[in-house]
Structure formats: C-alpha cells, structure tokens
N, C-alpha and C positions, 0 to 999 in steps of 0.2 A: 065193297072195299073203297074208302073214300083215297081220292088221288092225294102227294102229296103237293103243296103251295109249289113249290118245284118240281117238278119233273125230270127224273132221269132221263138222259137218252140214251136210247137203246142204237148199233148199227147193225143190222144184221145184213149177212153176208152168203148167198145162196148161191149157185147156179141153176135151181129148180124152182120155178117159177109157184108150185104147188106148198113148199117147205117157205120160200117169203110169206105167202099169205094166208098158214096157220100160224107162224110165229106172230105177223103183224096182227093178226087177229085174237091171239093170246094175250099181246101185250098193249097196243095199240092206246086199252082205256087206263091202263096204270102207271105207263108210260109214253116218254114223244120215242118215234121209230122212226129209224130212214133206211130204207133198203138199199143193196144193190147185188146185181147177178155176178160178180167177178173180181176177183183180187186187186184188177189193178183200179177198179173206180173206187174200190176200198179205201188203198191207200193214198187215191187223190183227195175222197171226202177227209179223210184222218189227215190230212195236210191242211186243210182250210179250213175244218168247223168243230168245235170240242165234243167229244163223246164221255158217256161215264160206262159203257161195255158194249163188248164186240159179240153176236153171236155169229160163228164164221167155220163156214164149214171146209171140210178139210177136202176133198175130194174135185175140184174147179178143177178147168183146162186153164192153159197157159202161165197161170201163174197161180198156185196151190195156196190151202189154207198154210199150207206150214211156212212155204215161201212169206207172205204175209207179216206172219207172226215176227219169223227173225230180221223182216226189215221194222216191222213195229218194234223191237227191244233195242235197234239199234239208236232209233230217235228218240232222243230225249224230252220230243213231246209227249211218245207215247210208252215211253218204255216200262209204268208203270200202271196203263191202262189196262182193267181186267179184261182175260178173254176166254170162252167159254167154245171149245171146239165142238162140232156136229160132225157126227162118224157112223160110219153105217158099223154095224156089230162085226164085221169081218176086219174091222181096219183098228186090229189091238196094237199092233208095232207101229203104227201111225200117231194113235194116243199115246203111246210113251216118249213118241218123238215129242209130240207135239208139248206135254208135260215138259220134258228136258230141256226144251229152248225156250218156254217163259210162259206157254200157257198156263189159265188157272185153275179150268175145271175142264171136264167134256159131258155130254151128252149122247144119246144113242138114236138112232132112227130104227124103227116108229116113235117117236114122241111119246113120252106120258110124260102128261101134261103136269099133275101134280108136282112131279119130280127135278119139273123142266122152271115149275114157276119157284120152287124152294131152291135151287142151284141160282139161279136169275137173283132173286131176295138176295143170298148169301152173299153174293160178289159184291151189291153196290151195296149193300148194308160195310161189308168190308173197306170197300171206297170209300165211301162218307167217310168211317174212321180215319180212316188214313189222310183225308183230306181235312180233318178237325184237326189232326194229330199236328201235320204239317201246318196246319194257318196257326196253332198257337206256340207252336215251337219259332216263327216267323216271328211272331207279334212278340214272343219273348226275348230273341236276338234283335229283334228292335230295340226294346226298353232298356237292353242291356246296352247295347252299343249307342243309345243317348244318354243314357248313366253318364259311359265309361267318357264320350265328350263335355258332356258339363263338368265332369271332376276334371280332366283335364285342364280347360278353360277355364273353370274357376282357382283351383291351384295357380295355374300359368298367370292368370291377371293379378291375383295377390302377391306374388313375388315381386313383381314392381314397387309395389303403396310401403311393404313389409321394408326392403331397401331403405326406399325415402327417409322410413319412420328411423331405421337405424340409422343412418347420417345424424338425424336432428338429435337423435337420444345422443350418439358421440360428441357433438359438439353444445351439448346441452352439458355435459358430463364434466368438460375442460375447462366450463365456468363457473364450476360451484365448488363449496367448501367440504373435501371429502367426508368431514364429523359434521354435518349438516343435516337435517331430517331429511332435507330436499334430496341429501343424496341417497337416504335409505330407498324414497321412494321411487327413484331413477334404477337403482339396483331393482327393486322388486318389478320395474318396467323391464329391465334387461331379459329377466327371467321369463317374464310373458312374452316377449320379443322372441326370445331362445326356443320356448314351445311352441309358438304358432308357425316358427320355421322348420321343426323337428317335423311336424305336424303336414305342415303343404307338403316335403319332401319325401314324407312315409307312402302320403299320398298318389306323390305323380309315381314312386317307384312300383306302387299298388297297381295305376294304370297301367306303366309299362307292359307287365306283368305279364297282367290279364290280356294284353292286345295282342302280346307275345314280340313284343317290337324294341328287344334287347340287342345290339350288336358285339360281339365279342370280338376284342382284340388280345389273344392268348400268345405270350413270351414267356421270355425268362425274369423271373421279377426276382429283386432281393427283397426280403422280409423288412429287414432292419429299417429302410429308410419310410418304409410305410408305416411301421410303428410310431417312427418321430415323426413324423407328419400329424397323424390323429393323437399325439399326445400334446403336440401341440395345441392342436383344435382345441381339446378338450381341458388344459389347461386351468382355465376360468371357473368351469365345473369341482374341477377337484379341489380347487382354495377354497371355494365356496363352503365348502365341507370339508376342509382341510381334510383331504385324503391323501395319501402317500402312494402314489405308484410308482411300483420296481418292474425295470423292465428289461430283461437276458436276452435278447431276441439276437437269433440269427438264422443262416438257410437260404436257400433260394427255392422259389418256387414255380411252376408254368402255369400260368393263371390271366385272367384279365386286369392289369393293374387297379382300373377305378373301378371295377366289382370287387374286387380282393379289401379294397380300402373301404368300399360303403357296406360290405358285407363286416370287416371286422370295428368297426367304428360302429357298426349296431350294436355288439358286442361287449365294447368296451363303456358305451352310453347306457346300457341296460347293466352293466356294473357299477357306475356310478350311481344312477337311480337307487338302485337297492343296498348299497353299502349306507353302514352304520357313518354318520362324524366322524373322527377322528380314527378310521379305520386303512386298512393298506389294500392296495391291488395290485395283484402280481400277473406278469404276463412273461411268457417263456416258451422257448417252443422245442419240440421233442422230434429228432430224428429218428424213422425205422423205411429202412432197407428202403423200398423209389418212393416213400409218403414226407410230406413234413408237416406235422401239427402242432397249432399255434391255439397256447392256453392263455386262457384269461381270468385269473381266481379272483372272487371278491370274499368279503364276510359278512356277507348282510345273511338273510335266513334261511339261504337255499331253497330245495324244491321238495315238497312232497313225494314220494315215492305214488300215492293216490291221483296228483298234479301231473304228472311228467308224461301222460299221454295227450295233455292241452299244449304242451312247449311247442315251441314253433309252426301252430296252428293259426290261422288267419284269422284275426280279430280274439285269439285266447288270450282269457287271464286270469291270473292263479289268485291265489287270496293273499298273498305277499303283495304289499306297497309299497311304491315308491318313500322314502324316508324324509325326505325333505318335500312334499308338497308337489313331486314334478307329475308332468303328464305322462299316460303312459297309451297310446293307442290300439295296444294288444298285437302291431305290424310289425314292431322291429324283430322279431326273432324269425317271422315268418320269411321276414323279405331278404333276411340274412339265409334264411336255409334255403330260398329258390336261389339270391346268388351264387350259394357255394355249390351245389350242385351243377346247374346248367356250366357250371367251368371244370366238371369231374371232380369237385371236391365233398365230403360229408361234412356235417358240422353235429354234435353232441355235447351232452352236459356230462358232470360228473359228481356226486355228492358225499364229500371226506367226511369222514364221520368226527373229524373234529369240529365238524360244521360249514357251512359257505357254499359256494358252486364255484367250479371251473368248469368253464363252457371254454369249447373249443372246437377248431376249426381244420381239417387235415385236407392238404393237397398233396396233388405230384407232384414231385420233387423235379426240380429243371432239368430237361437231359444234359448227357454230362455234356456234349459235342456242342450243346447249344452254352454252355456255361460258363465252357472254359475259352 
C-alpha cells in the first residue's frame, strides 16, 4: 500500500509496553506514530504537537483513558480529534462510558489486525472530510465577508461623488430655461441621479442585513407624520407621472421609527414604479384589536397568483415592469420584509379583483400606557 504525500499521525496511548509496539508496528509504514505509556504525557503531547487520531487505551493507572478523553472534549484544540478506545473484552461499561463522553470508535484486546486497520482507515478518512468540509466552509466565509466589505466600501465612497454631482445638477437647473431641450436633458439626468441613489441605498441596507448589524430603537410612533414625510420625498415621483396619491392615514404604532419609514417608503416607491400615468394611489390604514395595518394600493398590474411565491425574495422579479423606464433591483420588497419583521411586524400583498395590488404592512399597535 503506497503511503500517502502526507501522512497521518497516529498517537497511541498504552501502558503495556507489548500493545505500543504491535500497534507501531502495524501502523508505523502507513502512518507517522508517537507513542506514550500514560495519560498524562498524553495530554502533554495533545498540548504541543497536532495529531489526526488517538489510539488510547482505557485501562492506565493514574490517570485513565476515560479521564483523557473528557479533558480532550473539553479543549478546543482537541475536542474534535478522533479517538478510538483499546479495551480488553471485560470492560463493556467502560466502552459505553467511554462512547458517551466523545469517543469515536473502540477496539478489543487481542487485536485483529484487519479489523483494527479498517476502524483506523474509517476515522481519519472521516477527519480529512471534516477537515475539507471545514477549510472550505472558511474560504467561503471569507469570500463572503470581502464581498460584503467591497459593497460596503464601494456604496459608502459613491455616496459622496453622487452628492456633489447633485449640487451641480441643482444649480445647473436654476439657470436654464425650464421649455429648453437643455432642460429635458437635466430631467432625464435627475432620474439617473434618482436610481443610482435608490440603487447604493438598496445596497448598503443589503449589507446591513446580511452582517446582521441593524440597531433597533422601538417606541411609540404615530403613522401619520411618517406618511407625510415620504410623501414628501416622493413628491417629484408622482408629477413625473402625474400620479394622484390619497392618503387616510392614522394609528400609532411600536416600531422602530427609521425602519418603519425605509421599510414603507419601499412600498410606496415600488408603487409608483409600477403604476399606470395618470393613475391614483391610495394609502390607508386598517385597525384590529393590538395590530395596525398600513395599505398601499396602486393600479398598475398586480401580481400573478403563479408570481407571489417570488415577492419579497432577494433579488426576485416578476414579469411586471416598471412603467416609466425606472430601475428596479429586485431588493426593495425584500429589504422591506426583513425590516418589518425584525421590529415584530408582517408585511403581505393583496390582489382586488378589480385589479392592482395593495401591499401592506401590519404592526403592534402602541401600548396603550406607553400612548397615552
């Protein structure tokens, strides 16, 4: 049997001087071996030099194989190093112990050898996996977490340059003639301005996310004043496409203020997206018993019934487009349904059969003590 480029090492662990030197002589040319007579040079060697399995027999004065074993599961050098007990045929409660506190296999004394070299095979054949298993689960949480910094980084450096460029677009704006070509093409610059910022933002909250590095600060919030806020924002949006939004809104909610607002301002932006020109969107919100849920109808084409297991999946998109030429990164519903959640809220669609979607967004309701 050809050795292999590396070599396992084997530590075997004896008090009988006669059992070291069949086992090293078993293994000796398939493996590197290091002996010793007693538990505790055992676990001096398992302190200082790497092993890939222990053959260690249970039966030592002073300090036993079992003792051994459970201070090996304790260390986290070794606590997943295989170990294969050597028991004489009388000592079956011994092997169950020795099983129960983390051994991997056992052996019998006399030796047969066949039996001894197929149990030996199995563990470090097992090793190795587990050691492949572990290096590229490593190398993948690597890759991942230098993804997750270069998006970071890259997002975070754009949002400066992105700034700048909007100042100049603004004051570019103040000196042209609104019925000017010039000005058409400053509008169609606003709009690619408008998505590359949708766009970095979807992003860093993508990072967030995934790092898990959200802080929550959970009150009593009013609805109302968060709705006029993003109806503000989006303002611009809705002339563009002369859209009509009506909005009822009232309730209080216990939530995290600026997740409550960037989760429904996803909401309200992926309704503008998809609404028809000269169409309405209605937002309103519905009380039952400790919930409050906040609707936001549009009439663009709704969702497929075959579509609505893609909804608020990361990076899903349905075969409904944007109406007006906007971007759409397949994030914003996603990044809306981890906010509403991690704050105890659900978020859902709904699809009237007179057509459209209301998508909406349900919290708890403020306690009343905290409200009043």
């Amino acid at each position: 049997m050809n050795a292999p480029a590396h070599k396992p090492c084997v530590l075997i662990v004896d008090d009988e001087a006669s059992n070291i030197a069949i086992l090293d002589r078993l293994f000796r040319d398939i493996y590197r071996t290091v002996s010793t007579n007693s538990g505790q040079n055992a676990l001096d060697l398992l302190a200082r030099e790497t092993f890939d399995l222990v053959l260690l027999d249970i039966m030592m004065p002073s300090i036993s194989g079992l003792d051994v074993v459970k201070a090996m599961r304790k260390d986290p050098r070794t606590t997943e190093l295989p170990v294969i007990l050597i028991s004489a045929r009388m000592d079956e409660n011994d092997i169950v112990e020795g099983l129960t506190i983390g051994a991997n296999d056992y052996i019998t004394k006399p030796f047969r050898l066949a039996e001894l070299r197929a149990r030996v095979r199995t563990q470090l054949t097992l090793k190795r996996l587990q050691d492949e298993r572990r290096e590229t689960i490593n190398e993948l949480r690597e890759a991942h977490d230098m993804k997750d910094r270069f998006l970071r980084i890259a997002s975070h450096d754009l949002k400066g340059p992105l700034s700048n460029i909007r100042l100049v677009h603004y004051l570019i704006r103040q000196q042209i003639d609104p019925e000017s070509r010039l000005a058409e093409l400053i509008s169609n610059a606003d709009t690619n301005l408008t998505t590359m910022q949708s766009v970095i933002n979807e992003f860093l909250d993508l990072s967030a996310m995934q790092s898990g590095k959200i802080d929550l600060r959970m009150d009593s919030i009013l609805v109302e004043p968060v709705i006029t806020e993003l109806l503000t924002q989006y303002q611009l949006n809705a002339l563009k496409k002369d859209i009509i939004i009506e909005s009822h809104i009232s309730g209080m909610v216990y939530a995290d203020k600026s997740r409550l607002t960037q989760a429904l301002g996803n909401l309200i932006s992926n309704a503008l997206k998809y609404s028809p020109r000269q169409s309405t969107i209605s937002l309103w919100t519905e009380m039952n018993e400790d919930r409050v849920r906040i609707c936001v109808a549009d009439q663009g084409p709704g969702v497929p019934d075959y579509e609505r297991d893609r909804l608020f999946t990361q990076f899903g998109r349905l075969s409904a487009r944007p109406t007006d030429g906007e971007s759409s990164t397949g994030l914003g519903l996603w990044i809306a349904k981890h906010l509403t959640e991690i704050q105890g809220g659900e978020i859902g669609v709904d699809t009237p059969a007179m057509g459209g979607s209301v998508f909406w967004i349900e919290m708890p309701a403020a306690p009343v003590h905290v409200a009043s």
